[in-house]
N, C-alpha and C positions, 0 to 999 in steps of 0.2 A: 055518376057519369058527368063530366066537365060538359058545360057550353061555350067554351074555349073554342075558337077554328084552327083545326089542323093546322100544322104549319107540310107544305109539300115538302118530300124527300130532298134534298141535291140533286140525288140522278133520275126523278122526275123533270124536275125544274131544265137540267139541262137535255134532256130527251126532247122537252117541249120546244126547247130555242134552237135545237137543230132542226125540229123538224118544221119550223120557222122559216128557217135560213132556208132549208132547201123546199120548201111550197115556194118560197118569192121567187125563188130562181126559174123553178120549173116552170111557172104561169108566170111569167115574165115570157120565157123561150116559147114556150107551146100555150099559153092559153087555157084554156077547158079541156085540151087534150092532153093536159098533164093528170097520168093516173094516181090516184092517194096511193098506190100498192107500192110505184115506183118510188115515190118520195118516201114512204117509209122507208124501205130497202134501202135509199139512197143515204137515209138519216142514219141507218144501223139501226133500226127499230121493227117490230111485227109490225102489221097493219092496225092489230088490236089496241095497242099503244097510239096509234094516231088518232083514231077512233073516240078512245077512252079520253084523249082531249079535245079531239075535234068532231060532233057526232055526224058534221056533215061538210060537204065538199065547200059549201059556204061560208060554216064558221070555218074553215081552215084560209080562207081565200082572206076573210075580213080582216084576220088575225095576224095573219101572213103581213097583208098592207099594211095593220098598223103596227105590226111591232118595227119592219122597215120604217116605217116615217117618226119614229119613237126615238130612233138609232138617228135621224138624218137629223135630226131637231135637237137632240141631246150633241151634238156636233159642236155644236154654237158654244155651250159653256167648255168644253174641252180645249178649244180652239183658243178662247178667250183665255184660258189658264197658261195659253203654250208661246203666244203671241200676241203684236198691241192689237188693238180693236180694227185697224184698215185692214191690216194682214190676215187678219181670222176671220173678219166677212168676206175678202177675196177666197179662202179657201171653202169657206162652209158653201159659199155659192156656185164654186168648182163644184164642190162635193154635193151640193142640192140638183143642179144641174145634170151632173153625170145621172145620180136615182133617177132623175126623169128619164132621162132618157134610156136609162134600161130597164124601165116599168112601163116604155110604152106598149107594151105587150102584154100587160096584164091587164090592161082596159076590157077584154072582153070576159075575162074572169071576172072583175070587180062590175060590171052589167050583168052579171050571173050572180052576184050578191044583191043588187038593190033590185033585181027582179022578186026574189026569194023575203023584199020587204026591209031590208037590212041596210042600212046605211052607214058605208063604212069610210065615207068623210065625214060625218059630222065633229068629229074632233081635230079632224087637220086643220080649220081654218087657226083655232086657238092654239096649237103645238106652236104652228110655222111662224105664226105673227107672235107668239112667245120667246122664240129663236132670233127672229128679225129682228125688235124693242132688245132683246138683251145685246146683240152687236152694237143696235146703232146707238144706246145706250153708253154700252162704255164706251165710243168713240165719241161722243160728244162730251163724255166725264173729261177723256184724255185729251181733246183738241181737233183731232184726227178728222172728225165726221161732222158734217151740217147737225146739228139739234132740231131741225127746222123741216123735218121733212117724215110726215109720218110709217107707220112701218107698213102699212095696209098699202101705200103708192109703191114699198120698193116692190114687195111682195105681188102686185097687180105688174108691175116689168121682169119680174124672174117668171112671174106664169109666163108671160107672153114669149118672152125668151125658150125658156121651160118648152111651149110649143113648138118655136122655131127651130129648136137643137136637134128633134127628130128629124130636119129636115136641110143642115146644115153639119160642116164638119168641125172638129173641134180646135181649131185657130179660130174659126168665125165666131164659135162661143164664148172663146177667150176673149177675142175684142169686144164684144157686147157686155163679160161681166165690167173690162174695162170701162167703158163707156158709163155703166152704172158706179163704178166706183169713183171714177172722174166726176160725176153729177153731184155726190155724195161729200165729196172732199172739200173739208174747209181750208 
C-alpha cells in the first residue's frame, strides 16, 4: 500500500467549488437561515456530498469565505497580466469592493464560525495585503504609482470604504476608489 495522498477526482473537486459558489451566495442573501439541503440541491449535489466535505454548517461557512476572498485576491495577478498597474488596481478595488459589499450579509454566518472557535480571517490579512504589495508593486516598477506608500495604509482606506459602500451607492464608490487612486498617482 502506497503512502502517497490521493489525489481527489475532477468531479470531486468541481462538486466541492460549486457547492462553494453557491453556500457564499446563499449566506450572503439569508445568513444562518441558508439550509445546507438547499445549497446542495442548488449545487446539483445530495446533501451527502456536502456533508462528505463539509461535516458542519461551519466548516462550510469558513470555506465558503475563504475560497470567495482566494478568488478576490487572485484578481490582482489576472488584472495585472491584462492591464498596466493603475488600471488593474482601479478594477481589482471595483472588484474587492463590490465582494464586500455583497458579503455584507454573511457577517452573521461568519459569527456563527468564530463562535463554533474557528477563525476564518486569520488568513485574509496576508491574501489582501499579498494582492495590494503586488499592484502597488508593479506600479511603481512602471512609473504609474507612488513606491512610497505602504500596502497596509491602502488596505486600512479600502476597509474603510469597504464599510462605507454598505451604505452608499455605487457612483459614490466610484469617486472614493478615485480619490484613492488619485492619492496613489505619481
Amino acid at each position: 500500500m502506497s503512502d502517497a495522498p490521493r489525489r481527489t477526482r475532477r468531479d470531486a473537486r468541481e462538486n466541492r467549488a460549486r457547492l462553494l459558489e453557491v453556500a457564499a451566495q446563499a449566506f450572503a442573501e439569508q445568513g444562518l437561515d441558508a439550509a445546507p439541503s438547499a445549497i446542495a440541491k442548488q449545487a446539483g449535489v445530495g446533501v451527502g456530498t456536502l456533508y462528505r466535505h463539509f461535516p458542519t454548517r461551519e466548516a462550510l461557512i469558513d470555506a465558503a469565505y475563504r475560497h470567495q476572498l482566494a478568488g478576490v485576491c487572485e484578481q490582482a495577478s489576472t488584472l495585472l497580466a491584462r492591464h498596466p498597474a493603475a488600471e488593474a488596481l482601479r478594477e481589482w478595488l471595483t472588484h474587492f469592493l463590490a465582494y464586500v459589499r455583497a458579503k455584507h450579509g454573511m457577517s452573521e454566518a461568519l459569527n456563527a464560525v468564530i463562535a463554533s472557535g474557528v477563525d476564518p480571517y486569520s488568513d485574509s490579512r496576508k491574501l489582501l495585503l499579498d494582492a495590494v504589495n503586488a499592484l502597488l508593486e508593479a506600479g511603481a516598477k512602471d512609473g504609474t504609482l507612488r513606491d512610497d506608500v505602504p500596502a497596509e495604509d491602502v488596505l486600512l482606506l479600502v476597509g474603510g470604504i469597504g464599510y462605507s459602500a454598505q451604505y452608499c451607492e455605487k457612483p459614490q464608490v466610484q469617486r472614493l476608489i478615485g480619490l484613492i487612486l488619485d492619492s496613489l498617482a505619481r
